[in-house]
N, C-alpha and C positions, 0 to 999 in steps of 0.2 A: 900314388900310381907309380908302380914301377917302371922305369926306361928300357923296353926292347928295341933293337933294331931291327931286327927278324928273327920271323917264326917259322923254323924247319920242320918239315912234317915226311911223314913216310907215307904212302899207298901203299896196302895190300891188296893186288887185284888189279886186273887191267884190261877188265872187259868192258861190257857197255858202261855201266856206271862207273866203275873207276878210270876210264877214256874221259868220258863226261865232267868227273872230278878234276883230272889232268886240263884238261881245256877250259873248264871254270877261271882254273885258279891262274891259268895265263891270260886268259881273257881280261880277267877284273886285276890283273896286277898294278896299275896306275890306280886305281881309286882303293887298294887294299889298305895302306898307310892312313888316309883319311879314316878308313872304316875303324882297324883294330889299332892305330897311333903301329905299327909296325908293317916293313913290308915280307912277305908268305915266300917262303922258297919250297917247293919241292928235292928233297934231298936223295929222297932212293926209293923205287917202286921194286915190288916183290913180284916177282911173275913165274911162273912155271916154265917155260920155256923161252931162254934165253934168244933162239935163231929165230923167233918169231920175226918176219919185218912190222914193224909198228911205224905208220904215219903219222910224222909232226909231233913224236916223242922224243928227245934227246936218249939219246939209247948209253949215255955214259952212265944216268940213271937207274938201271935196271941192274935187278940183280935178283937170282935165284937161293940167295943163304939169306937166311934168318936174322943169324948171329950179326950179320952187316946194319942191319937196323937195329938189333936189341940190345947189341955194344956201343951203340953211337950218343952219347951221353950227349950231344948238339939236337937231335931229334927229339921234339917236344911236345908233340899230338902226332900219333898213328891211326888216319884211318883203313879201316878194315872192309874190306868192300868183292871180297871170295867167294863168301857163301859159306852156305856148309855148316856142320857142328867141329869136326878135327879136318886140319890143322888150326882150323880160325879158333875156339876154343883156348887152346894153350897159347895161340902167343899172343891175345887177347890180354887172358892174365899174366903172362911174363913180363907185357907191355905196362900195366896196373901196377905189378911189384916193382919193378924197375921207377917207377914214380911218372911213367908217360899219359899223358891224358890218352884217353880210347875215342875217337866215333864208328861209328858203324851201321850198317845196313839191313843186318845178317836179322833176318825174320825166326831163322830157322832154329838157329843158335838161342837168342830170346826168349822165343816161346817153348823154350822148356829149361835154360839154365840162367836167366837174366837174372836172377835174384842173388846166384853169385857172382856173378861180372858185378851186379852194382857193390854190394858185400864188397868186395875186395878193393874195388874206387874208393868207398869210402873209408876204409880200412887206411887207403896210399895215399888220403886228402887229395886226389885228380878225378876229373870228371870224367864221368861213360854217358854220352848222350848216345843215341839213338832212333830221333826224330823222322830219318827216312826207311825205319824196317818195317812201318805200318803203310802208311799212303802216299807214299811218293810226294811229289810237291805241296799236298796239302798236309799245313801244318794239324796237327792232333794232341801230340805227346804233350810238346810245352803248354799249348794253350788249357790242358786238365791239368796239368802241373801246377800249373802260375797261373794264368791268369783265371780260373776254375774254381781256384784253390780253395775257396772259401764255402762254394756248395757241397752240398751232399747229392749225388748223381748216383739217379736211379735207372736210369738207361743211355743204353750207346746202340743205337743199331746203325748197320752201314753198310753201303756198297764198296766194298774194298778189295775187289778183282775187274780190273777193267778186261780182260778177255771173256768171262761169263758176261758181264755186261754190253759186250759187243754181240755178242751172239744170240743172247735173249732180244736184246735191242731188233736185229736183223731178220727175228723171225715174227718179231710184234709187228713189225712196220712192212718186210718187204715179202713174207710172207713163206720166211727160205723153214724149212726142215732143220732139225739139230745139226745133221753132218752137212747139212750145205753151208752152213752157217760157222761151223767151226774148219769146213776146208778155207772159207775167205777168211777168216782170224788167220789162220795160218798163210797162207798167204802176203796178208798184211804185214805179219811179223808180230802181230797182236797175241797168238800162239805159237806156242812151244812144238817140235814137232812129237815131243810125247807130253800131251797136254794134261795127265792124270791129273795132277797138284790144284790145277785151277778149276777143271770141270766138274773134281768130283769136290769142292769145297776145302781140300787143303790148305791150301794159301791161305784162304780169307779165316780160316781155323787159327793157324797161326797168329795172324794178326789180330783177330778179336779175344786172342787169350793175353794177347800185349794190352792192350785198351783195355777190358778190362781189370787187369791186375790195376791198371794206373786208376781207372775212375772211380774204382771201390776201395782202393787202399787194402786190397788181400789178394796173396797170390792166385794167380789161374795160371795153369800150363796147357800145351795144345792137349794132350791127352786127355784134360777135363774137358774139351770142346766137343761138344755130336757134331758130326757132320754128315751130312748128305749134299750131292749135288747136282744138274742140268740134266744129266744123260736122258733120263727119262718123262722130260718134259718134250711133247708134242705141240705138233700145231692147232690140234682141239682143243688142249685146255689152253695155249693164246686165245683162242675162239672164245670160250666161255669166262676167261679172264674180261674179255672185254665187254661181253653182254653183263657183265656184273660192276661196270664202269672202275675196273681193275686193269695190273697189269702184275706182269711176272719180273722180279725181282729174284737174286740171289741176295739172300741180307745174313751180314753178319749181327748175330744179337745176343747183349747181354743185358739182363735186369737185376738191379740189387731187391731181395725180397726180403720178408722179416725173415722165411724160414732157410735163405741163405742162397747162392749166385745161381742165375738161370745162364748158360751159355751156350749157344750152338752156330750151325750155320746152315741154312737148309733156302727151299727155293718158295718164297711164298706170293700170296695175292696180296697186292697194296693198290689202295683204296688210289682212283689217278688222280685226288686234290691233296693227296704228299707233296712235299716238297722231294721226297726220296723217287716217286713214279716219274717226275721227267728227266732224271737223269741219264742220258742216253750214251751208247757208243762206250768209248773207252772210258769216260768219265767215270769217279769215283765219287761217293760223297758220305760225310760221317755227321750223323742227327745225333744233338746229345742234349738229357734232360736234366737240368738238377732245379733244387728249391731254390734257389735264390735268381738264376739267370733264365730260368723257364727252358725255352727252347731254343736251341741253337745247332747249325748247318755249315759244316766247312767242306768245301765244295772244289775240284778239280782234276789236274792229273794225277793220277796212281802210282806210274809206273813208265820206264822208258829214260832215256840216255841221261838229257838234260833238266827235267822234272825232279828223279831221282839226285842228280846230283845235286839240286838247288836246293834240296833238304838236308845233304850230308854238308854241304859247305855252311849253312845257316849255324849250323851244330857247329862248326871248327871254326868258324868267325867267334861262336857264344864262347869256345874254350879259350881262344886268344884274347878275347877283352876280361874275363875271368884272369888270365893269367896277367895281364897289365896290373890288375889291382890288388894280386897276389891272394884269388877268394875263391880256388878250384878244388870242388870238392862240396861246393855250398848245399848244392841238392842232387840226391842219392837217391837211394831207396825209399820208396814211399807208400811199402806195404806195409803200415803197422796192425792192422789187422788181420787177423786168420777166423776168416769166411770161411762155413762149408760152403761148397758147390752141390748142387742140385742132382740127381741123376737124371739120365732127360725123362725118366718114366712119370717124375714127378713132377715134371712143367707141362703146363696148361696151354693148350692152343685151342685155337679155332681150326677145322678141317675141311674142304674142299673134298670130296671122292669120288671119281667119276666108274660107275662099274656095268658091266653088261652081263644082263639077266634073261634068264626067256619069259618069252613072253606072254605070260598069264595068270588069270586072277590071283592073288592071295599074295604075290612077290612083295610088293612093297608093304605089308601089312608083317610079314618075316622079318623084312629087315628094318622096321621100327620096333619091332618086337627085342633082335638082339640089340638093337644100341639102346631101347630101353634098360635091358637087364645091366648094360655096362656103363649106366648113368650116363649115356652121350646125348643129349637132347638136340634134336634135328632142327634144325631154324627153318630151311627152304629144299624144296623138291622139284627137278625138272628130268622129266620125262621123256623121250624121244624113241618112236620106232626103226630102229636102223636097217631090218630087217624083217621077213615076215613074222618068224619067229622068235624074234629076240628083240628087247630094249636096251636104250641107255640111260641108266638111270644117273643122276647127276643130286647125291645128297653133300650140302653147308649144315656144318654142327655148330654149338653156341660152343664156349669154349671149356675145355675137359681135358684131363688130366691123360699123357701120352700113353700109359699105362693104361687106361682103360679101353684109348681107341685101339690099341694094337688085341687088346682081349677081344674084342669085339670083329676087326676083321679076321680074326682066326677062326672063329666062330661061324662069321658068314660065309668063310669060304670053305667049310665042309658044307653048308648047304646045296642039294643038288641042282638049286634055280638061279646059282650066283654062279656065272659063268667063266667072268675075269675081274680083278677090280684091276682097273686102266690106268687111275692113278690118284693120289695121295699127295697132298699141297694142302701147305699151313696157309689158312690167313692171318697175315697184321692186325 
């Protein structure tokens, strides 16, 4: 074990999460020495605008140039905590080449160029962790890494947006509309005030192309992820979620199959004796399956100041004891395989479809007809007069290839008796 005194690191970033990092790392500085045998100094945070006033930061600290951190041969973990693909991107790897261990946050970044950030770690023998750009305080990354290691993982599904989680949660329980529900997220601060990213399944896209690449050992980028998201979930199919002893979930999911990675993220029915259905509120939670460990549930905050940051400092504690014993670099990339990925037309779900029909003889005798011709097999039928002249029909299919169900409602919707289909939700 090598003798440090201290470990100077730089911040990039000085928003929520990197505030968060900043106040971590003075908070725990009396018990940091016991932790890493060295005590943590913050050397120089990166910010964009210098006249900002910043509370309870030492502002001799801060600095607007690059060069001030990537020439400081004393700086010896850079976390990255911006966002973003450029600037974070380049001085990411400047940071690599120069020999500085990396942590980082950055989802965005990750889920479409991680495989050269780790590349390049490995290449400079320093570490690129990355532990908080999936779930926030709940650990993931390491524990498929290392402690995992040894199965073969065949599924990751998970709640990994606590704002669609708040919102579904809101409209399950207190009975609110999608926009009533998404003005209280925002309001709370749980939303964005342009929430795209989360609502329509971005975020969680992201992240589940992170998780997967780790638990298959083959790259996935977000681009390979389908995503759908909330918008068009109502307070009917909550209603009908629940008479089917379900509930509505946004789930991020990947399966390893023989014929190669299923990954999406879309809004479906899970059965409510999951462990994933009581997940409520902003809570996040990540189910993972492999042959050897069966099933397992890591469970908490997602997202948010000091959650987030408890996962980036976990990483920068890991890079400091690494560097005591002079063994940074030990684990890199861990895609040695190259998986196809699936297209979503050729993953298999189960279907939920709620659609309104007029109402009279011979409808529902049609529209078993076309899901016959497109092998979709009906499991369960519910019926309702909404009006004098018109039904809601409410058909569950056994499970069938994406590809066939979308031939099939194109189909019924030139029919003249199929008035609207209202909506379209996978089940678990």
């Amino acid at each position: 074990m090598s003798i440090m005194k201290t470990v100077k690191v730089a911040i990039l970033g000085l928003g929520t999460v990197g505030s968060g990092v900043y106040k971590l790392i003075q908070k725990r500085a009396d018990v940091m020495e016991k932790t890493i045998g060295a005590q943590m100094e913050v050397k120089k945070i990166l910010v964009r605008n210098m006249n900002k006033k910043r509370e309870g930061v030492d502002a001799s600290l801060l600095t607007d140039n690059w060069n001030d951190i990537i020439e400081d041969e004393e700086i010896q973990i850079v976390i990255e905590v911006m966002g973003g693909i450029e600037p974070a991107k380049t001085m990411i790897l400047e940071a690599l080449r120069a020999g500085k261990n990396v942590v980082s946050a950055n989802k965005d970044l990750i889920a479409e160029e991680g495989h050269v950030l780790l590349a390049t770690a490995e290449e400079n023998h320093v570490d690129f962790l990355f532990e908080a750009a999936v779930a926030g305080a709940i650990p993931i990354i390491r524990p498929m890494k290392q402690c995992l290691a040894v199965n073969d993982i065949s599924e990751v599904v998970g709640i990994v947006n606590g704002t669609t989680n708040y919102i579904l949660t809101k409209m399950t329980e207190e009975g609110m509309d999608f926009s009533d529900a998404l003005e209280k997220a925002q309001e709370l601060g749980f939303a964005e005030a342009d929430p795209t990213s989360d609502v329509e399944g971005l975020d969680a896209g992201r992240k589940v192309a992170i998780m997967a690449s780790i638990a298959f050992h083959s790259r996935v980028v977000f681009p390979n992820v389908f995503t759908e998201g909330i918008t068009k979930i109502t307070a009917k199919d909550i209603e009908y979620a629940k008479e089917f002893d379900s509930v509505i979930k946004l789930l991020g999911v990947a399966h390893n199959t023989e014929s190669g990675i299923e990954v999406g993220v879309y809004p479906m029915m899970i059965h409510k004796e999951h462990p994933l259905a009581s997940v409520r509120d902003s809570f996040n939670a990540v189910f993972v399956h492999g042959d050897a460990a069966d099933d397992a549930m890591f469970y908490g905050r997602g997202a948010g100041e000091f959650p987030t940051a408890s996962a980036v400092m976990g990483d920068v504690i890991d890079v400091a004891r690494n560097m005591a014993y002079g063994c940074n670099g030990r684990i890199s990339c861990t895609c040695y395989k190259n998986l196809p990925v699936k297209d979503i037309g050729d993953v298999k779900n189960k279907f939920f479809i709620r659609m309104q029909v007029t109402n009279e003889p011979g409808v529902l005798a049609a529209v078993a007809e076309v899901f016959g011709n497109h092998k979709v097999s009906i499991t369960r039928v519910v019926q309702e007069h909404t009006q004098p002249h018109q039904a809601e029909l409410v058909i569950v299919t056994e499970s069938v290839k994406e590809k066939y169900m979308k031939q099939a409602l194109e189909e019924l919707l030139a029919l003249p008796s199929i008035l609207e289909v209202s909506s379209i939700i996978r089940e678990y």
